[in-house]
PLY file of the C-alpha trace (Angstrom):
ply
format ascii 1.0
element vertex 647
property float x
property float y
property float z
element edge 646
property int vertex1
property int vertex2
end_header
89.62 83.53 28.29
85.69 83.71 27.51
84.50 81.98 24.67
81.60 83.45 22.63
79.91 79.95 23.79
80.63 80.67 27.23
79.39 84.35 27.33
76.14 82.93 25.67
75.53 80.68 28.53
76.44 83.48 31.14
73.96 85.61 29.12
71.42 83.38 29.96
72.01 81.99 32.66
71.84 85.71 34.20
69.09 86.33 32.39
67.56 83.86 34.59
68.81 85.23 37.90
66.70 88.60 36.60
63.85 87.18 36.14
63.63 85.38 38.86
64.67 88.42 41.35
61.25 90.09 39.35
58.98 87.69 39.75
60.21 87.52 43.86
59.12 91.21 44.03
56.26 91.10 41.52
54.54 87.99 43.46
54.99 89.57 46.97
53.04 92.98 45.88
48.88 92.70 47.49
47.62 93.03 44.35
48.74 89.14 43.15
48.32 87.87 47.07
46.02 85.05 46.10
47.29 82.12 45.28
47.16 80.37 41.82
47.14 76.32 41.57
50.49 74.83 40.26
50.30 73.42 36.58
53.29 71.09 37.78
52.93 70.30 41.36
50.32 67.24 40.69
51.25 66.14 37.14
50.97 62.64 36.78
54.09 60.80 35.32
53.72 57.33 33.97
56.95 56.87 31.84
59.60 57.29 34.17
58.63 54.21 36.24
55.87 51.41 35.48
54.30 52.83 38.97
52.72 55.96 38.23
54.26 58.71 39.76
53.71 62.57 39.75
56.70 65.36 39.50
56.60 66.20 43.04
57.06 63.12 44.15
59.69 61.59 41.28
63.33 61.31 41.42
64.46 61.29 38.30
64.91 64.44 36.01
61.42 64.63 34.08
60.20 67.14 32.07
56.70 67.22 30.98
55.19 69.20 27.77
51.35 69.77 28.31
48.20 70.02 26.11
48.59 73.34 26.85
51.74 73.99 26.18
51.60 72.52 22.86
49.01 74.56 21.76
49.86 78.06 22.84
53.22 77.19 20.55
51.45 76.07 17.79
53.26 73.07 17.39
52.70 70.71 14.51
55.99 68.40 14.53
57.00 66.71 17.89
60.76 68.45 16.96
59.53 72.15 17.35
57.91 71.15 20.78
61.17 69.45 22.16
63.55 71.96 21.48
62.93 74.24 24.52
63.67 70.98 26.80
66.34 71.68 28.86
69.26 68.60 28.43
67.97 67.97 24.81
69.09 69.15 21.83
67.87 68.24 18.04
69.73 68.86 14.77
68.40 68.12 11.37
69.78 67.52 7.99
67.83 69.94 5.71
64.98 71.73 6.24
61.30 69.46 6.55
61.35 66.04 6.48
65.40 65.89 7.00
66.93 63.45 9.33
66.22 64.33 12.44
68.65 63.58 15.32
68.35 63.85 19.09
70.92 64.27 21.75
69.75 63.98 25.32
72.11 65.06 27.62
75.23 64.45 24.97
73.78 60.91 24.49
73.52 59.61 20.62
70.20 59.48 18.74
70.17 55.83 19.01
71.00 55.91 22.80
67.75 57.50 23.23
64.41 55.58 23.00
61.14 57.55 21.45
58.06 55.74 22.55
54.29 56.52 21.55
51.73 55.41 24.43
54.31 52.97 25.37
55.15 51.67 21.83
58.72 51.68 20.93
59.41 53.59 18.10
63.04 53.11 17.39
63.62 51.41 13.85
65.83 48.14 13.71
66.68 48.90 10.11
68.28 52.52 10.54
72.17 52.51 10.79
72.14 53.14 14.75
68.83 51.86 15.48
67.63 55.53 16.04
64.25 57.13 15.08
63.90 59.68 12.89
61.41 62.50 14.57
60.90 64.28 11.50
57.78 63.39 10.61
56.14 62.48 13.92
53.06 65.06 13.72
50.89 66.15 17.28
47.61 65.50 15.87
45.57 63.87 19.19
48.67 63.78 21.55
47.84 64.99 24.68
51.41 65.59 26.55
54.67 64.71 26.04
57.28 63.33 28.75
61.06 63.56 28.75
62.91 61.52 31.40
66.45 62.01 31.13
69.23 59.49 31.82
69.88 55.79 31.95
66.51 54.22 31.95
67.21 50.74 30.71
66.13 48.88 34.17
62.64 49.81 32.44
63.12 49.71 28.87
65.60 47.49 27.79
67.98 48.49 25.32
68.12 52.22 23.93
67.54 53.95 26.67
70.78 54.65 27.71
70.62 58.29 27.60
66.40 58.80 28.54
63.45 58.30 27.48
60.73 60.61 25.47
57.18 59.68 25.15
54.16 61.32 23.52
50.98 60.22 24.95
47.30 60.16 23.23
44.69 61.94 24.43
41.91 60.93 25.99
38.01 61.63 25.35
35.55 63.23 27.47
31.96 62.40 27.50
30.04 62.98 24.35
30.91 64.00 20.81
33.59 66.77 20.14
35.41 67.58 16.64
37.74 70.05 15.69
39.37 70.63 12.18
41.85 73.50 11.50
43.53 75.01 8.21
46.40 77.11 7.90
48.68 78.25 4.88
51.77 80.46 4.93
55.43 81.14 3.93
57.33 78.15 1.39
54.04 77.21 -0.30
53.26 75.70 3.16
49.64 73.99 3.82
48.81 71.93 6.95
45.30 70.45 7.72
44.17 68.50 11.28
41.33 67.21 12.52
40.12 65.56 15.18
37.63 63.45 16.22
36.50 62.25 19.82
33.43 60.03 21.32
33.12 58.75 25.08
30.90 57.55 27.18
30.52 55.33 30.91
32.18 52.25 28.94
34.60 53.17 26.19
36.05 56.24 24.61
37.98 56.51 21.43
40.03 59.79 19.68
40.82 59.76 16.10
43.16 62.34 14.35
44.38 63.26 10.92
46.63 65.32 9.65
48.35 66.60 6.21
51.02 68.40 5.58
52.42 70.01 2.38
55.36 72.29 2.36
57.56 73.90 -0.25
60.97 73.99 1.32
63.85 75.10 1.16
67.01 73.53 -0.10
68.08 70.78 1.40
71.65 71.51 0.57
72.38 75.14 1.96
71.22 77.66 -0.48
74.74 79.71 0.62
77.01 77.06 -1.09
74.88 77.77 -4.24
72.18 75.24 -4.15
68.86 76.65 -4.68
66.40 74.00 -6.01
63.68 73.83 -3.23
63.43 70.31 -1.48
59.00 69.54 -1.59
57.95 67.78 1.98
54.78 65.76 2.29
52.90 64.14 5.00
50.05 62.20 5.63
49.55 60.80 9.59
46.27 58.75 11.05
46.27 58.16 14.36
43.45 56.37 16.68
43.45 55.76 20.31
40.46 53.25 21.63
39.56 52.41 25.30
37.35 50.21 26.35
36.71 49.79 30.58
33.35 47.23 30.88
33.82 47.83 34.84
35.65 48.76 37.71
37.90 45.90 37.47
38.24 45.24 33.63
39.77 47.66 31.12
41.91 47.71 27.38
43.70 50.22 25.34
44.71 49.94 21.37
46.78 52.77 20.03
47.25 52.99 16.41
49.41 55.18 13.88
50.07 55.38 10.38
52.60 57.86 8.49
53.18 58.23 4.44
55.31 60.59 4.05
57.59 61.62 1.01
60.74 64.49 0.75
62.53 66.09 -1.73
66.16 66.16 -0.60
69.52 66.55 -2.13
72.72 64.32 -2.00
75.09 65.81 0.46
75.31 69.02 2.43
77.57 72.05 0.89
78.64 72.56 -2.32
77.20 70.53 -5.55
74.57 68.97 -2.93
71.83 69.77 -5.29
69.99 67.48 -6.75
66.24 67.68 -8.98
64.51 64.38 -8.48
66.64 62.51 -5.59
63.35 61.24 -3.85
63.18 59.60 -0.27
59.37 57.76 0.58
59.08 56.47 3.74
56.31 54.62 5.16
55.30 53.55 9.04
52.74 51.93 10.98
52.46 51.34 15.39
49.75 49.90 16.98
50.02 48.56 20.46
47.09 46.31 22.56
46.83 46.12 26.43
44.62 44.62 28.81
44.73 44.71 32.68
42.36 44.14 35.57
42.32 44.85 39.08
42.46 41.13 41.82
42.51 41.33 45.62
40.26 44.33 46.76
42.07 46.11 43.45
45.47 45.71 45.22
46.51 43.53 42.60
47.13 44.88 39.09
48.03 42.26 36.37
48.00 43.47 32.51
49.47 41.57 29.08
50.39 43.96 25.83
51.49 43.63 22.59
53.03 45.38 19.91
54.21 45.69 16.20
56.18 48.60 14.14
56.67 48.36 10.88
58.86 51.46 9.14
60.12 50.90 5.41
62.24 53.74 3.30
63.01 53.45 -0.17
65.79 55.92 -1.15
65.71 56.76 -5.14
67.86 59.00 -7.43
68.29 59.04 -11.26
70.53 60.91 -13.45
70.10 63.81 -14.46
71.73 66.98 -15.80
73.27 67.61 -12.60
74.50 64.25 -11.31
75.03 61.18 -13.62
75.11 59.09 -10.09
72.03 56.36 -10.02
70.71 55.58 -6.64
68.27 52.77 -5.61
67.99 51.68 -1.88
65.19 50.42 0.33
64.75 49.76 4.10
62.66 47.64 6.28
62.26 47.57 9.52
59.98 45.20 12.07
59.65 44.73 15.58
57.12 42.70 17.95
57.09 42.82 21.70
54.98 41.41 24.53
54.74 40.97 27.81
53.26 40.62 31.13
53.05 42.29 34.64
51.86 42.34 37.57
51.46 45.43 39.97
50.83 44.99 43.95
49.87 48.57 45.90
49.10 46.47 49.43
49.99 49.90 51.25
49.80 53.49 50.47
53.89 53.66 51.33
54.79 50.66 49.41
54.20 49.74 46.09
55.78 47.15 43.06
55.88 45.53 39.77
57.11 42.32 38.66
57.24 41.63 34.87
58.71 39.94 31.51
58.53 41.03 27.87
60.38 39.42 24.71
61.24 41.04 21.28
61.75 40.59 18.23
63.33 42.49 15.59
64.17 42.15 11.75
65.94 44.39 9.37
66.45 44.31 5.24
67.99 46.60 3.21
68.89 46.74 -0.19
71.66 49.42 -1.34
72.89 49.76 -4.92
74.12 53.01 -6.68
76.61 53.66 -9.51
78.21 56.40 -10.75
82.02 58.38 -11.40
83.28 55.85 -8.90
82.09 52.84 -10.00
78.90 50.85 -8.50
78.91 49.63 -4.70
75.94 47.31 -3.39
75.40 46.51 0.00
72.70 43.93 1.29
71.52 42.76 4.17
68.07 40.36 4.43
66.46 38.92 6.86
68.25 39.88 10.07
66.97 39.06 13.14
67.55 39.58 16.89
65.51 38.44 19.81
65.88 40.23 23.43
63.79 38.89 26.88
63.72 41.21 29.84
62.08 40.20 33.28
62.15 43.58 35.73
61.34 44.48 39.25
60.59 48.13 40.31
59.72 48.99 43.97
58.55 52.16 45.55
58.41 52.73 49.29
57.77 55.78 51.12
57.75 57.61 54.39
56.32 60.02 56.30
54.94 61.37 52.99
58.02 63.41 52.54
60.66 60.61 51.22
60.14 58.22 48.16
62.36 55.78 46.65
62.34 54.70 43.18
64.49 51.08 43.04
64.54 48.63 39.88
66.67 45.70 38.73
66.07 44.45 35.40
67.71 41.08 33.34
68.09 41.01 29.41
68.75 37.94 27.71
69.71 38.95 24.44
70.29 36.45 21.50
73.65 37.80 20.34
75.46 39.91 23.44
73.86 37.66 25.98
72.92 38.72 29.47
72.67 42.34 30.82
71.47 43.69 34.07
71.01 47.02 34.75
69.62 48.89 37.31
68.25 52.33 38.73
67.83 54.01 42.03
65.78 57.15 42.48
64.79 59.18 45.88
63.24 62.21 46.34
62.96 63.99 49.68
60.30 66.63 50.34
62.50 68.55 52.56
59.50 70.93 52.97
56.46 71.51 51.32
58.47 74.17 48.92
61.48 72.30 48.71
62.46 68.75 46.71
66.11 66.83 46.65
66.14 64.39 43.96
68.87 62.23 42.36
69.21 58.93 40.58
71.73 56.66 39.54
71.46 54.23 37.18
73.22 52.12 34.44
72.29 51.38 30.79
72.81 49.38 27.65
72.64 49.08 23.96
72.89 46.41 21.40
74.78 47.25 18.04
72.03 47.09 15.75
71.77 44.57 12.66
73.02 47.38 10.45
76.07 47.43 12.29
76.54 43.77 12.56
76.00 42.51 9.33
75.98 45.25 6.64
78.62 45.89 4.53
80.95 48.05 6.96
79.29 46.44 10.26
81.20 44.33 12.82
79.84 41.07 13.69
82.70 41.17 17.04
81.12 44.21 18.26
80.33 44.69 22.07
77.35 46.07 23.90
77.24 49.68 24.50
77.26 50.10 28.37
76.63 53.41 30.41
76.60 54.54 34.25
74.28 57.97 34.23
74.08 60.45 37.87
72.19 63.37 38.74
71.25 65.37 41.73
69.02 67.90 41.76
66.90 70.81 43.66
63.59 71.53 43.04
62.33 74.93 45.21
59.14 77.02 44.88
60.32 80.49 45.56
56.75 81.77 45.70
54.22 79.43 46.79
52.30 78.32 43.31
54.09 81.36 41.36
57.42 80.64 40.72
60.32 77.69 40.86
63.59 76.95 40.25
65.22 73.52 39.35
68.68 72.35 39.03
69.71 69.45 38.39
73.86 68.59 37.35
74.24 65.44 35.83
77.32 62.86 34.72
77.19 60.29 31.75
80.39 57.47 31.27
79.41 55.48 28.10
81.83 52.62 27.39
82.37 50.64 24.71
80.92 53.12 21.95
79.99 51.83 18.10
82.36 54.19 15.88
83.54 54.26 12.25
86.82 54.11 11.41
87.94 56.09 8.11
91.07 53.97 7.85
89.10 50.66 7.81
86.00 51.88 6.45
84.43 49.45 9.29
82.61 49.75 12.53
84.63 49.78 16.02
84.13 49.87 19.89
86.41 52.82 20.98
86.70 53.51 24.47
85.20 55.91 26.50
83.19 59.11 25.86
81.76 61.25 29.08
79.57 63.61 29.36
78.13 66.22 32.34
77.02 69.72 32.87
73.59 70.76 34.69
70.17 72.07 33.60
68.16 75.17 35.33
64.94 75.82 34.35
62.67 78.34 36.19
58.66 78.70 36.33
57.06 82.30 36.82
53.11 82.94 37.34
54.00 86.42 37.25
49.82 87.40 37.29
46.76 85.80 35.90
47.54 87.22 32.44
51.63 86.24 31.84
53.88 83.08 32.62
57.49 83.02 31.86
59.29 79.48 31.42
63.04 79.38 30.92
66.05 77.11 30.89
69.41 77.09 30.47
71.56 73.96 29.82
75.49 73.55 30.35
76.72 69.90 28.51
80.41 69.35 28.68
80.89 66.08 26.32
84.52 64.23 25.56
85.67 61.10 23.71
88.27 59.81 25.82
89.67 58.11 22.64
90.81 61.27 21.02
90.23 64.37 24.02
87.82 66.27 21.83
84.10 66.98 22.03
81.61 64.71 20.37
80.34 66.38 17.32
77.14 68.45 17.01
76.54 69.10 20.56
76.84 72.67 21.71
77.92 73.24 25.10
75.38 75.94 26.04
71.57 76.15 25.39
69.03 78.41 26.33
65.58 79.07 26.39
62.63 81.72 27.27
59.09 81.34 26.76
56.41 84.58 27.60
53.16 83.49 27.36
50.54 86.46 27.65
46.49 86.62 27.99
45.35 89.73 28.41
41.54 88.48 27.66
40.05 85.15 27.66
39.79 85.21 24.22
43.37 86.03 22.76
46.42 84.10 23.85
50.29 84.82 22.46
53.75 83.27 22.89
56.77 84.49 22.53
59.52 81.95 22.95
63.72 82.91 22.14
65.78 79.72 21.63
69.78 80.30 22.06
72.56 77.65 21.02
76.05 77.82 21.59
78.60 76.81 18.94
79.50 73.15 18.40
81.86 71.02 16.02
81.42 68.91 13.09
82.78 67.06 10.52
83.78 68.36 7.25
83.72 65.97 4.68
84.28 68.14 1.87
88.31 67.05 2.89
90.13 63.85 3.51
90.12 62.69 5.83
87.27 64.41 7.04
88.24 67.69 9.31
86.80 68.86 11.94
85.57 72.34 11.98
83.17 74.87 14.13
79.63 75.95 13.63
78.53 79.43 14.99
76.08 79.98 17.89
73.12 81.58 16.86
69.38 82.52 17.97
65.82 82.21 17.20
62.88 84.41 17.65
59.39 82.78 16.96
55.45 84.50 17.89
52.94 82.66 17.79
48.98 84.37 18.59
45.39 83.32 18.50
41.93 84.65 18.83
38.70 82.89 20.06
36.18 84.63 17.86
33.90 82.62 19.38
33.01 79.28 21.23
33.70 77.48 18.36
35.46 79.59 15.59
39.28 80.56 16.43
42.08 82.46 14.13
45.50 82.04 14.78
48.85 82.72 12.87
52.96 82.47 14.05
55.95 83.71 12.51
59.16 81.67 12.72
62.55 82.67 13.06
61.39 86.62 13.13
64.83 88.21 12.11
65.39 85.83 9.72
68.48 84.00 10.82
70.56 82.50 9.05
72.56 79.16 10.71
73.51 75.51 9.74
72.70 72.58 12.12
74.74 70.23 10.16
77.13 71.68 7.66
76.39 72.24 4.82
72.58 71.76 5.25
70.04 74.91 4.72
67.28 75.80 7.53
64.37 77.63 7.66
64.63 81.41 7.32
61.36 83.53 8.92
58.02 82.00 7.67
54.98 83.31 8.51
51.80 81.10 8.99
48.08 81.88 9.52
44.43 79.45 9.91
41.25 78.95 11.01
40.26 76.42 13.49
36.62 75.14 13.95
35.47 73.44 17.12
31.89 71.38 17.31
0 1
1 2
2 3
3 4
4 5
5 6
6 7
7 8
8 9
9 10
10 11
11 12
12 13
13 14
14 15
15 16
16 17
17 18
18 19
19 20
20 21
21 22
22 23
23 24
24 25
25 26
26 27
27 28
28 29
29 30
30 31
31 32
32 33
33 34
34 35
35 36
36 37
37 38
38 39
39 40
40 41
41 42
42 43
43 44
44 45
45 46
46 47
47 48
48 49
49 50
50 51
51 52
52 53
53 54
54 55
55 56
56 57
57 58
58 59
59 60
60 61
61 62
62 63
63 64
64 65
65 66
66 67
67 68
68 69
69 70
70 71
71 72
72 73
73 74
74 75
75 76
76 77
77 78
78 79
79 80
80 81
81 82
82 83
83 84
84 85
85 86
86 87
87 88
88 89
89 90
90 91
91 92
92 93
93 94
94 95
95 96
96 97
97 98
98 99
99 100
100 101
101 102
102 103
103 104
104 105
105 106
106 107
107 108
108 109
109 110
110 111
111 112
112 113
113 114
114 115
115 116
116 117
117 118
118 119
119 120
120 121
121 122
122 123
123 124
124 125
125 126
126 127
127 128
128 129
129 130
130 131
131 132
132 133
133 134
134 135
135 136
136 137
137 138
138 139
139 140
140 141
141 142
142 143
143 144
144 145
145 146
146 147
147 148
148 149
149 150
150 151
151 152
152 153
153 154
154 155
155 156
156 157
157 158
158 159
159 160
160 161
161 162
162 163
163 164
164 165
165 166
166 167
167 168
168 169
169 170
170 171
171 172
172 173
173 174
174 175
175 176
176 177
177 178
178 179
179 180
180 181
181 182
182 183
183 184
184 185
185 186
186 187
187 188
188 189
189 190
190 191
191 192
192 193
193 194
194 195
195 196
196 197
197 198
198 199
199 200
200 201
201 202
202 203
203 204
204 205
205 206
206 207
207 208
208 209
209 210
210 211
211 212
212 213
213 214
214 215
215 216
216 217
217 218
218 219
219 220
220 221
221 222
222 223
223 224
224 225
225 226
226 227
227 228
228 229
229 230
230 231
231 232
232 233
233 234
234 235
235 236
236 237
237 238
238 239
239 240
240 241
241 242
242 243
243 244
244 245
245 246
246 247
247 248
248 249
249 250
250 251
251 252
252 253
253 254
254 255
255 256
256 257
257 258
258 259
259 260
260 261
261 262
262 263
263 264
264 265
265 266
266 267
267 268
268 269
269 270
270 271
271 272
272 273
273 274
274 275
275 276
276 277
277 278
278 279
279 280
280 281
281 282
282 283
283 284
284 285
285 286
286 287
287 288
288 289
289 290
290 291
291 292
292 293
293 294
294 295
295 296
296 297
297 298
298 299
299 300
300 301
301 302
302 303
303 304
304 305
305 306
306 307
307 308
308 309
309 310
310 311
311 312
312 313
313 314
314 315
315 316
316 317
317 318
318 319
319 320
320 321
321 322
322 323
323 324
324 325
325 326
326 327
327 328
328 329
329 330
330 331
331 332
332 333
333 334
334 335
335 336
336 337
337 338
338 339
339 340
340 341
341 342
342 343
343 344
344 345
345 346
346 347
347 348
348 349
349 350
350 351
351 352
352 353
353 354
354 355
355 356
356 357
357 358
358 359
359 360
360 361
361 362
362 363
363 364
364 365
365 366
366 367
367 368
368 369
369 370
370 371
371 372
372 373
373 374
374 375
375 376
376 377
377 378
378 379
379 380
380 381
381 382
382 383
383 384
384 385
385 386
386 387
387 388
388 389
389 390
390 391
391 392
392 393
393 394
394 395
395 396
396 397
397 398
398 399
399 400
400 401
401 402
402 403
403 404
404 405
405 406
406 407
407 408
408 409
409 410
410 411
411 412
412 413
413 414
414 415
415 416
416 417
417 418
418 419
419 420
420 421
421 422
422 423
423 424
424 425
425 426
426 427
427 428
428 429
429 430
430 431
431 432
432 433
433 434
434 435
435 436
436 437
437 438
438 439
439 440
440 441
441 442
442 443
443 444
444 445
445 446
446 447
447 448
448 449
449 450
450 451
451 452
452 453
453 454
454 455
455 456
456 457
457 458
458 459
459 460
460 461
461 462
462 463
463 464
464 465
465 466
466 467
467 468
468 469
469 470
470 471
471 472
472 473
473 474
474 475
475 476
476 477
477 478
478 479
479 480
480 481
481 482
482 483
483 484
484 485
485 486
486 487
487 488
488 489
489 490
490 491
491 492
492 493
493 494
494 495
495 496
496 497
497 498
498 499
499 500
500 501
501 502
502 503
503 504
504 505
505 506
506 507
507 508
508 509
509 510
510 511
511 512
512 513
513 514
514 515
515 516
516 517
517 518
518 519
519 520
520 521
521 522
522 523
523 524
524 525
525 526
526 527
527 528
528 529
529 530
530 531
531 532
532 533
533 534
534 535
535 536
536 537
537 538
538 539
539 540
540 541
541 542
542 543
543 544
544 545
545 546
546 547
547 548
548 549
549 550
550 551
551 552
552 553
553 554
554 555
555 556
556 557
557 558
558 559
559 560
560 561
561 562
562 563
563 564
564 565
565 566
566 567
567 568
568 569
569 570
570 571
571 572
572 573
573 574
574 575
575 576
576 577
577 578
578 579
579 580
580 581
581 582
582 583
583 584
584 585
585 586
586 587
587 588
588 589
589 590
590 591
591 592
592 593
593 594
594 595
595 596
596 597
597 598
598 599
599 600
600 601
601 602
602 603
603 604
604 605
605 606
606 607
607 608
608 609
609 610
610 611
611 612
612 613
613 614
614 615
615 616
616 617
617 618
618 619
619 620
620 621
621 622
622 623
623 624
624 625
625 626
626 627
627 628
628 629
629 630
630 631
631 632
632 633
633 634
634 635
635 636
636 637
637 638
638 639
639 640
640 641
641 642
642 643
643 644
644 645
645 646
């Protein structure tokens, strides 16, 4: 029997095979005989190993976002960029500014670590130790990178199911500006600028940007809730470099988010609430210096870092709800460390290294209401964690490469893990790439779940064992590729809440494994296709039933078209299969089935001149409507326009 979600999947997955039989007979006519440089070929990696790597040459599944990339889209949350990733998938509670959670390759938000230029971003104070995306803004990010599966051999704890990092960009000589406005559908108004000096010694970027929407309701208007949830966001950002010489150079990153929303106090119906109020506040800055010993063979560097991300979570009665609400949230975390990187040989490299961290968390939870009042408290938490890692890469021939790392975390409450990763690539020919990895990965119960009110002081260590192998293959020299990559997850030991108990639980087992195909087309100097297609087959082996909120198929196609220099458009159609979720509106809580669905978004822009540059997108065209989480609205089609000014 074919499911709808299955038919989606062949849908797309055919769709694929089309497109890809085109752009064979499209790229052999004369008239497109001259070849076109890859954008991916040569693309310089740095997160999915402390040895910097590029795509062809990598092992692991990595998927990288470009400058480019992120503006033909029109991006201005790091949530609408990632959700054409094959292997990832993002649901959010409400429309802006809702909780935004990420599954990479079935894996849990909090499995999954979100780093900016290298700083951790994960917050010790949230229930799972996830970060919330939601209001992480692009201003001055220059690329994102996605490396999927276990990564902990590199980052410690969190990474279980990959890694995703934004990185700043980078100046260029001299002085360059650019500030842009735009206004459209919701009462929506978004301002950036950007500000960049370099020269032969440093360079530094600067970027700003404010955001002021509407909304919609955060409750699903459907169920009858109709009071629109206001989103607000303010985001600095600052990257400085500083390189005296050759041998001698330092980075400082810096980021700072106020941001407040509007939301309501459940999903579904009665949700609705007037003046429930969530502020949230959150600062990043990280420090590293490093110099080059030994004919610049030898490579040692020190960093340092420290996030700070408080909440406070406030709702008074009113003529809806006589329920009074008052909870804050505070998060900190400090890490440093040390390495040392030795490149004696053009075939072998390595890095030897140590960092420590430190985390705190306090909360404060009270609220009162039909049911009575409930407080929960938890101050001055702490945790401490000390890694020491080894990563290798050797080579041969200039056609194999292996990836190998072993890493040791001491960890003041679970004690010692050690993880590691393998990852070889083979260049079978010059159109062709094998790749796999293996690799295991863990994650501490956070101090929410220890020591809150329903946490579990006897909890265990999340542990995971992560495979994929994979084909890369040019079908067309520099025009157009295919990768797939199939891929197997086995998380033990999983943090879980149990209804009966109302407390916090390892349960078994949950697996998860499908594969990703994603395919590249130049088809001429004027229009690229990009699509993917992801299969993710997830189980608790607890209960036999799918972990909630993933769907099982996912695709994607992006068209981006030029037909002059000076106007570029994108047209990009998202497709998600159906998935499962709770329904709390019963008890116990049921589960039940939300519908596939798909989204149409344009986005275009025109270069009036060197300096001067129009551009406007609509969102979710045919005006869709589909829940993410039940209960919870989304965005129906929104149309933006603006003005950007270059100097």
């Amino acid at each position: 029997m074919i499911t709808r979600s299955s038919s989606l999947g062949c849908s797309v997955f055919a769709a694929t095979l089309s497109i890809i039989t085109v752009s064979i007979i499209t790229t052999a006519a004369p008239a497109f005989a001259e070849e076109q440089a890859s954008s991916e070929v040569d693309q310089i990696v740095v997160t999915g190993t402390r040895l910097e790597t590029t795509q062809r040459t990598d092992g692991s599944s990595v998927t990288v976002i470009t400058e480019q990339e992120l503006e033909d889209g029109q991006y201005r949350n790091a949530i609408d960029a990632l959700q054409q990733v094959p292997g990832l998938d993002i649901v959010q509670s409400g429309g802006p500014g809702g909780n935004a959670a990420i599954f990479l390759r079935g894996a849990d938000s909090g499995q999954t670590l979100i780093m900016l230029d290298g700083i951790e971003l994960n917050n010790p104070a949230s229930p799972n130790r996830a970060f919330n995306m939601a209001n992480l803004t692009l201003e001055n990010i220059e690329r994102i990178e996605i490396i999927r599966g276990p990564q902990s051999t590199i980052y410690g704890s969190d990474a279980m199911g990959g890694v995703i990092n934004l990185i700043s960009k980078k100046a260029t000589k001299g002085t360059h500006a650019n500030v842009s406005s735009e206004a459209g559908s919701y009462s929506a108004f978004n301002q950036v600028g950007n500000v960049s000096y370099g020269n032969d010694v440093f360079d530094v970027t600067s970027g700003i940007t404010q955001q002021n929407v509407g909304g919609i309701s955060g409750a699903n208007a459907r169920d009858g809730n109709f009071e629109q949830d206001r989103y607000d966001n303010t985001s600095l950002s600052n990257r400085l470099h500083v390189a005296p010489s050759e041998l001698l150079d330092a980075t400082v990153t810096t980021r700072y988010v106020n941001s407040s929303s509007n939301i309501d106090n459940f999903g579904g119906v009665g949700g609705d609430d007037p003046n429930h109020l969530l502020r949230s506040e959150e600062f990043f800055t990280r420090g590293e210096v490093s110099g080059k010993l030994l004919s610049k063979t030898l490579t040692p560097a020190i960093w340092a870092s420290y996030t700070k991300q408080t909440l406070s979570d406030n709702n008074s009665p009113d003529e809806a709800n006589i329920d009074q609400l008052r909870a804050s949230f505070a998060g900190d975390m400090f890490t440093f460390g040390t390495r040392a990187k030795w490149e004696p040989q053009r075939y072998f490299s390595a890095v030897l290294g140590a960092e420590s961290q430190r985390e705190r968390a306090d909360s404060y939870y009270l609220s009162d209401g039909a049911f009575g009042p409930y407080e929960d408290q938890l101050y001055g938490k702490t945790a401490r964690d000390d890694g020491y890692f080894l990563e290798s890469r050797a080579s041969y021939d200039e056609t194999l490469y292996v990836d190998a790392g072993v890493r040791e975390d001491h960890h003041s409450i679970f004690g010692n893990r050690t993880t590691f990763k393998v990852a070889p690539a083979w260049l079978v020919t010059s159109m062709t790439k094998l790749r796999g990895s293996v690799g295991t990965g863990f994650k501490a119960p956070s101090l929410v779940q220890l020591y809150s009110s329903f946490g579990n002081p006897d909890l265990k260590a999340e542990d995971s064992v992560g495979w994929d192998v994979g084909i890369d293959q040019e079908i067309v020299k520099n025009r157009a590729s295919l990768s797939l990559t199939f891929f197997h997850n086995t998380f033990d030991n999983l943090v879980a809440f149990n209804p009966a108990t109302f407390i916090l639980e390892n349960i078994d087992q949950a697996q998860t494994e499908g594969f990703e195909l994603a395919n590249s087309v130049t088809v001429s100097q004027q229009l690229s296709l990009r699509l993917g297609y992801t299969y993710t087959d997830t189980k608790n082996d607890a209960t036999g039933e799918a972990l909630l909120r993933r769907p099982k198929n996912k695709g994607s196609m992006t068209a981006v078209y030029s037909p002059t220099s000076r106007i570029r458009t994108q047209l990009q159609w998202r497709v998600y299969g159906s998935r499962f979720d709770n329904d709390f509106g019963t008890y116990p809580p049921s589960r039940t089935t939300l519908g596939g669905y798909g989204l149409l978004d344009l986005a275009a822009s025109y270069q009036l001149s060197s300096d001067l540059e129009i551009f406007s997108r609509i969102e979710n065209i045919f005006d869709k409507e589909y829940e993410e989480v039940l209960g919870f609205g989304t965005m129906g089609a929104a149309a933006f326009a603006g003005i950007k000014l270059s100097m």
